[in-house]
Every structure is written in C-alpha cells, then in structure tokens.
C-alpha positions as CSV (number, residue, x, y, z in Angstrom):
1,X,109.1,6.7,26.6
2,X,108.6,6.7,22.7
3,X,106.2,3.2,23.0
4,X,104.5,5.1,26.1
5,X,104.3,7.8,23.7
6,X,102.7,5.5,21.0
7,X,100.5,3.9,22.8
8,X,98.7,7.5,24.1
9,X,98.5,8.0,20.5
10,X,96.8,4.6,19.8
11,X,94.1,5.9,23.0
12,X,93.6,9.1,21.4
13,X,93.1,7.6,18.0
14,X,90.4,4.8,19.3
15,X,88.5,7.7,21.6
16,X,88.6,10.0,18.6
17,X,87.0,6.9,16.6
18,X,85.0,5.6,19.0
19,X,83.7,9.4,19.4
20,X,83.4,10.8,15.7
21,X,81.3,7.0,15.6
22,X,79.2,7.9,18.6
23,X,78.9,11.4,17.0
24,X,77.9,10.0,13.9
25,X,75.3,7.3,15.3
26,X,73.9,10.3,17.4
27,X,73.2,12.6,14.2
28,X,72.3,9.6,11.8
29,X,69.5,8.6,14.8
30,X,68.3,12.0,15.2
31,X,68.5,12.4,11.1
32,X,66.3,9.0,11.5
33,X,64.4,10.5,14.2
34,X,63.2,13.7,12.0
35,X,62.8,11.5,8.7
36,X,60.3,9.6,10.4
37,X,58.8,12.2,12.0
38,X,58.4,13.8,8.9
39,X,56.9,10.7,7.5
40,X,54.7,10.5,10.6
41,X,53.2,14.3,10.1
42,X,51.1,13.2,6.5
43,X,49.7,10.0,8.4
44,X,48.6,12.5,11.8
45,X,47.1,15.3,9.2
46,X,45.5,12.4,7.6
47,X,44.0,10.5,11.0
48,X,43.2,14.2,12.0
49,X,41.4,15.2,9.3
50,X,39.4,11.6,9.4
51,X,38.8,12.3,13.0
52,X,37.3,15.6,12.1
53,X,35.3,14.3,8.6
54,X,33.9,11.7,11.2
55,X,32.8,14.2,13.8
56,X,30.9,16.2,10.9
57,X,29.5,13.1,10.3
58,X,28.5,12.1,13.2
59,X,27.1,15.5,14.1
60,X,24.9,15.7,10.6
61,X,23.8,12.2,11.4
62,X,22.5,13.8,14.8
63,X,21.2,16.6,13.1
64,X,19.2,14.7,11.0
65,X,17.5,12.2,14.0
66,X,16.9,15.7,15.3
67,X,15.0,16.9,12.2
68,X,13.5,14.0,12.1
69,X,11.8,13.7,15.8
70,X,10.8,17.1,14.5
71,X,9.2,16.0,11.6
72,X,7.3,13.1,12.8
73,X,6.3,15.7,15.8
74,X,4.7,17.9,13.5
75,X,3.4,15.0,11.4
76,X,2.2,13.8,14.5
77,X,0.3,17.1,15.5
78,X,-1.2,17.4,12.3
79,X,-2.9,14.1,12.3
80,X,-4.0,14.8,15.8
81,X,-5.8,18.1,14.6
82,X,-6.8,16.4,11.7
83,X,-8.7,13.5,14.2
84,X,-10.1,15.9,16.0
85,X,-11.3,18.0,12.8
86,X,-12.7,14.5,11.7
87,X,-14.2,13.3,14.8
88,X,-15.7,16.7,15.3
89,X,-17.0,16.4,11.6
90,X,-18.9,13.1,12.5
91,X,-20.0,14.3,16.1
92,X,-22.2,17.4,14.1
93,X,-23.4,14.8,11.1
94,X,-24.3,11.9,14.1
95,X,-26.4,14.8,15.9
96,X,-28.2,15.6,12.4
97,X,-28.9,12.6,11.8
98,X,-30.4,11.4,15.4
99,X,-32.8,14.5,15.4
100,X,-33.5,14.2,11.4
101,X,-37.0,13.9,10.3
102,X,-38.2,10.0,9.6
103,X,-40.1,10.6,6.5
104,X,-40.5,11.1,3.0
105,X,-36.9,10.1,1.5
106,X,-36.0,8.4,5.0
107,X,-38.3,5.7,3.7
108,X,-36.6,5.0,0.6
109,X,-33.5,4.6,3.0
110,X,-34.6,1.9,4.8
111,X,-35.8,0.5,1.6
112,X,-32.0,0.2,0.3
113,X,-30.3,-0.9,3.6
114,X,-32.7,-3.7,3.4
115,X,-32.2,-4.5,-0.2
116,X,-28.4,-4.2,0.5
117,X,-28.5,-6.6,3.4
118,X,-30.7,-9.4,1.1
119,X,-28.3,-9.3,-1.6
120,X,-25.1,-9.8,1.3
121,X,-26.7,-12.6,2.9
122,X,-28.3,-13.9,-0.2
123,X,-31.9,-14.4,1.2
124,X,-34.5,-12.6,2.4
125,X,-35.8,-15.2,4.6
126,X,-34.7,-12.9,7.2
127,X,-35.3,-11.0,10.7
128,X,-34.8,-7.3,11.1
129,X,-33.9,-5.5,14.0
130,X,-34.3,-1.5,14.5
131,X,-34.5,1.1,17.0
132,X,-37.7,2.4,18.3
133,X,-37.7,5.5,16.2
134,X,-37.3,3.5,12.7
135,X,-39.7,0.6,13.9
136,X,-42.8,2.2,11.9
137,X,-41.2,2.8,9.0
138,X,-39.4,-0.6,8.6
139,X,-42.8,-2.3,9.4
140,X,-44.3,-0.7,6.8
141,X,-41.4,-1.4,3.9
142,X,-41.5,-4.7,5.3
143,X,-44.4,-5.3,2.7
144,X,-42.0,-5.2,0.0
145,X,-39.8,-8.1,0.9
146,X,-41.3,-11.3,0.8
147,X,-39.8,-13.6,3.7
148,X,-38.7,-10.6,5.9
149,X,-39.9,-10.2,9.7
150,X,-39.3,-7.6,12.1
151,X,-37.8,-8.8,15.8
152,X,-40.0,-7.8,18.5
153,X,-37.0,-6.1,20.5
154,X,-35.7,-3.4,19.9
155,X,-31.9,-2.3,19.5
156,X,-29.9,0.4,20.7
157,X,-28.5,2.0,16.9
158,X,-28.8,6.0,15.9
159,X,-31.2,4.1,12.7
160,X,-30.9,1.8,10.3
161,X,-31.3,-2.1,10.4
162,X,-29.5,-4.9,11.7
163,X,-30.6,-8.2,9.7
164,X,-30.3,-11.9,10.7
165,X,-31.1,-14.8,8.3
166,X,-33.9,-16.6,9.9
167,X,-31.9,-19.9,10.5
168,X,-29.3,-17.7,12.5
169,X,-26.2,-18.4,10.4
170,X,-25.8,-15.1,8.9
171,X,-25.9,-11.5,9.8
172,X,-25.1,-8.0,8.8
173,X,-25.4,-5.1,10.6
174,X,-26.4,-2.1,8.6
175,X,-27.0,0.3,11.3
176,X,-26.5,4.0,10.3
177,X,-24.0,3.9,13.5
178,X,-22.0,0.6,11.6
179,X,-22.2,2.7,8.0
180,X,-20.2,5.3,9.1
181,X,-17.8,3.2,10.9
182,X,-17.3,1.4,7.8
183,X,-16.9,5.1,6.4
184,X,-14.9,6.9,8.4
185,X,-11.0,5.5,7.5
186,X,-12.4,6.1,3.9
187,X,-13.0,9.6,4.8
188,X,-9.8,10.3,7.0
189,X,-7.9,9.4,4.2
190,X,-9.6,12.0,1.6
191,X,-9.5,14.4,3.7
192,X,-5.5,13.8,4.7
193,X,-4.8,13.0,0.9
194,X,-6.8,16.9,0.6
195,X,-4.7,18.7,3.3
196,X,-1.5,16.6,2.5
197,X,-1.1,14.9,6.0
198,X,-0.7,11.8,6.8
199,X,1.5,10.2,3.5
C-alpha cells in the first residue's frame, strides 16, 4: 500500500513538473511572443511611414509631370499665337511690298542687292535674273557694273535679283522673297526674346 502510496506521489510530482514546465514554456513563449511583437511595432511604424513618405513622393512627382504638360501647353500656345502674330506680320509687309512703288529709293535698292551679290560671289562677271516688274530698273543700274548682264527670262520673286556668275559655278539668290526668309528666325526670336516666349 505505502509503495502504491509512493509511487502516486512520484506521478503527482512529475505531472506537477512536467505542468508548472509546460506552464512556464507557455508564458515564457507568449512573453517571447509580445517582446518581439513589441520589437516588430518600431520596424511596421517605420515601413509604414516609408510607404507613406513614398506615396507623397510619388504623388508630387505626378504632380509635377502634370504642371509640366501644363507648362509646355501654355508654352506651346504662346508660340503658336506668337507664329501666327509673326506670319501675319510678314503676310501685311509682303503685300506692301508687292504693290510698293518701283522708283526713286527703289533704285538705290537694286543697286545694293547687286553690289551685295558681287562681293559674295567675288565677281561681277555675272547674269541677273528678275521679275517683270523690276526688269527696267535693273537694266538701267546695270550700267554701273561692268561685266553684269541681265537674263532674258524672267523669274517668279515678289523683287529683287537672283545672280549667277557667268561660268555657272556660283549663285546667290537675293530675291526680296529669299531676304526675308533669311530674316524671319532673326525676327521670331526678337520678338519672343520681347514678349518672353519661347526661352
């Protein structure tokens, strides 16, 4: 009886162990559990508030490409007008100039677009062509350059000259219609440099 009586004792002793050991493994893992947990929360704040400096980012980043189309789409508006301004500018000034009268200082014109043509070919062993509203006049500056024929045929130009050295190697076109093509990026850009587009 007394060893039956023993060895109940012995059970009760190894269950209470083996139970205050479970109970202890249980509360040291949960005290594990919440220690890393607490550990965990600094990290998650961090990653959260990355994840939320990120989005602001992001969204600022989007923002700005959004500005931006809108910038270059006014930019792009006002060089349209301006275009338009300028081409309307040179439309009026082409019309002048096609209806202006062909004498007195119009002479002296021809006289310089034919000096200026010499001096860029270097010779003026040379043939000019004209339209049919400027062939008087050239023909009668004509005198003053020694070398220096008028063509026969006529050209299509609003006036002006268009000049060939006499072997056929060189020529320059110095048209009224070619001056103000050579002009007009010159004046686009003093008039957007004026009204601040275009930079």
């Amino acid at each position: 009886m007394a060893s039956n009586s023993a060895l109940e004792s012995t059970i009760d002793k190894i269950l209470k162990n083996t139970e205050q050991d479970i109970l202890a493994n249980i509360k040291s893992g949960l005290e594990e559990s919440q220690q890393n947990l607490d550990n965990a929360i600094p990290r998650l704040e961090s990653e959260y508030d990355k994840i939320i400096s990120d989005g602001k980012k992001e969204a600022d980043k989007i923002e700005k490409q959004i500005t931006g189309s809108s910038d270059i789409e006014a930019r792009n508006q006002q060089l349209m007008i301006l275009e338009e301004a300028v081409d309307k500018v040179f439309s009026t000034a082409l019309d002048q100039i096609a209806n202006a009268d062909r004498s007195g200082d119009y002479s002296n014109f021809i006289k310089t677009l034919i000096e200026e043509a010499t001096k860029i070919l270097g010779t003026s062993e040379i043939i000019i062509s004209t339209n049919a509203k400027d062939r008087d006049i050239v023909q009668s500056t004509l005198s003053q350059f020694t070398g220096a024929e008028l063509s026969p045929e006529t050209i299509d130009c609003l006036g002006g000259i268009k000049v060939k050295s006499k072997d056929g190697a060189m020529t320059f076109d110095n048209t009224i219609d070619a001056r103000i093509e050579r002009m007009k990026p010159l004046i686009r850009k003093d008039i957007a440099a004026k009204f601040g587009v275009g930079n």
